[in-house]
C-alpha positions as CSV (number, residue, x, y, z in Angstrom):
1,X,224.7,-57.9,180.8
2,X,226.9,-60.7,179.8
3,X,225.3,-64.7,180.5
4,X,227.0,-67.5,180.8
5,X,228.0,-69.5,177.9
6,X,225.1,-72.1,176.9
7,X,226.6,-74.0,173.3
8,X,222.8,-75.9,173.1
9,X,220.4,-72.9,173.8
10,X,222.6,-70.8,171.1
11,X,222.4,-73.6,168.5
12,X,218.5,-73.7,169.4
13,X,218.1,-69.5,169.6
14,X,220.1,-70.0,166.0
15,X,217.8,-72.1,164.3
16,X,214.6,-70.5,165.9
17,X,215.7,-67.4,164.0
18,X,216.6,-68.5,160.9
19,X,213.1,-70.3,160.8
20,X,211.6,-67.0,161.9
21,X,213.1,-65.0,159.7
22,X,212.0,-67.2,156.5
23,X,208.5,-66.6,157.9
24,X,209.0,-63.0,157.3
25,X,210.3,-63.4,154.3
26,X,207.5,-65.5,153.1
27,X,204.8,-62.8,155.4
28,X,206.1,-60.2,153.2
29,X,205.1,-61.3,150.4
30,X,201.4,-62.0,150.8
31,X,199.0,-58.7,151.0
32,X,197.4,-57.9,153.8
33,X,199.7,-59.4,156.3
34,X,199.9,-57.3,159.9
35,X,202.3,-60.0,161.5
36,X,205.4,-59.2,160.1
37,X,206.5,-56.7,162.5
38,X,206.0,-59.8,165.4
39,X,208.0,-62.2,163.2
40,X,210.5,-59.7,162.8
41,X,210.9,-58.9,166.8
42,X,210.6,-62.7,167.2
43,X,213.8,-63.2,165.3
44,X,215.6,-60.5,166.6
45,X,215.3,-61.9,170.1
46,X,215.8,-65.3,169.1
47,X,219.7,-63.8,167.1
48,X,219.7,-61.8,170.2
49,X,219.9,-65.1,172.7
50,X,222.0,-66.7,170.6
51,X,224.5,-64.3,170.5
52,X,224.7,-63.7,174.2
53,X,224.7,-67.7,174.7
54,X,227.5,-68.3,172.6
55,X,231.1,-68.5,173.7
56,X,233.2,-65.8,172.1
57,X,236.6,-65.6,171.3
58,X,239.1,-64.1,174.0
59,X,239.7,-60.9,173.6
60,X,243.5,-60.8,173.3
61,X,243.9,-61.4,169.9
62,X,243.1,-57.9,169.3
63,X,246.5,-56.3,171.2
């Protein structure tokens, strides 16, 4: 499935991970916390979007 270039969504999907995964990071450390795992798939998705929202590179430079 390939989507459409979107520069502002990416930049937002970015962020929304980063901030996610620094919740996991700080989840991790206390005891008892079940809510890593939803962080976790949180931040994945968010990466996820912002991967498939960013413009990549043309694929010629690799002939």
């Amino acid at each position: 499935m390939s989507a459409e270039p979107a520069p502002a969504l990416a930049y937002e999907e970015q962020h929304r991970g980063e901030n996610l995964a620094r919740r996991v990071q700080e989840l991790a450390t206390a005891p008892g916390q079940r809510t890593v795992r939803h962080y976790q798939a949180a931040a994945r998705n968010a990466f996820e979007n912002a991967a498939a929202h960013t413009e990549q590179p043309d694929e010629g430079w690799r002939r």
